[in-house]
N, C-alpha and C positions, 0 to 999 in steps of 0.2 A: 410572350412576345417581347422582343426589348425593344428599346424605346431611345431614342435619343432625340433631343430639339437641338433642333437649324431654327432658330425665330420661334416662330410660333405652331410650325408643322413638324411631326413627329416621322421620327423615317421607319418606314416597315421594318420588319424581321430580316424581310429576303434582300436588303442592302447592308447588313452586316455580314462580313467576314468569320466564316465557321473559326478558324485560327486564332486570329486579333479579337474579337470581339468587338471590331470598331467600323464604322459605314466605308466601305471601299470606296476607292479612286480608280482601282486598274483589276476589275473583274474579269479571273479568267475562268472555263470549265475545265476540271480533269475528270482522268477517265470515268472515276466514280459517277460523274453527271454533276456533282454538285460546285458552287462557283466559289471561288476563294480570291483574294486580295493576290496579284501577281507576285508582288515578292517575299510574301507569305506561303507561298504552294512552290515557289522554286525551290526555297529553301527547305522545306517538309520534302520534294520529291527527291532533292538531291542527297536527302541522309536516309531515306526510307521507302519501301515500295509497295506500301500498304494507304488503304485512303486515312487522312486523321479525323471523319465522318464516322463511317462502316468497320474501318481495321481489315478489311478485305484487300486481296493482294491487286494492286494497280495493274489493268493490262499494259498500256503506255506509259512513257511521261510526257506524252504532248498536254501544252496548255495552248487551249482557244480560246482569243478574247471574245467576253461576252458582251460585242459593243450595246445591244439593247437596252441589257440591265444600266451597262455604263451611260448611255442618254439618260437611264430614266435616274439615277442617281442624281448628275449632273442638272435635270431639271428641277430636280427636289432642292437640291441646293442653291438654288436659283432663285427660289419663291421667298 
């Protein structure tokens, strides 16, 4: 699990960025399902059309923000 401190609360796995290795700000899903940092997965979709997760061929390149994660991030950062 990685770990990073905000204060004195550690932020889960699933607020890192598979790409960046860093707590997202603008969490989106692609097709893969999995969520990545926005201008982190634009950049991956725009040279490539495979997930950088799986290696499996992208059906889309739509990205959906995932505003949920992005609350609960933002509340984490908060504390």
């Amino acid at each position: 699990m990685h770990v990073k401190v905000q204060g004195k609360l550690r932020a889960p796995s699933q607020y890192f960025c598979p790409i960046l290795q860093e707590v997202m700000e603008d969490p989106h899903i692609a097709a893969d399902g999995f969520t990545y940092e926005h201008r982190a997965i634009k950049a991956w979709v725009d040279r490539h059309n495979v997930s950088p997760v799986t290696k499996h061929r992208l059906q889309h390149q739509m990205l959906t923000p995932n505003r949920t994660l992005r609350l609960a991030i933002q509340y984490w950062r908060s504390r």
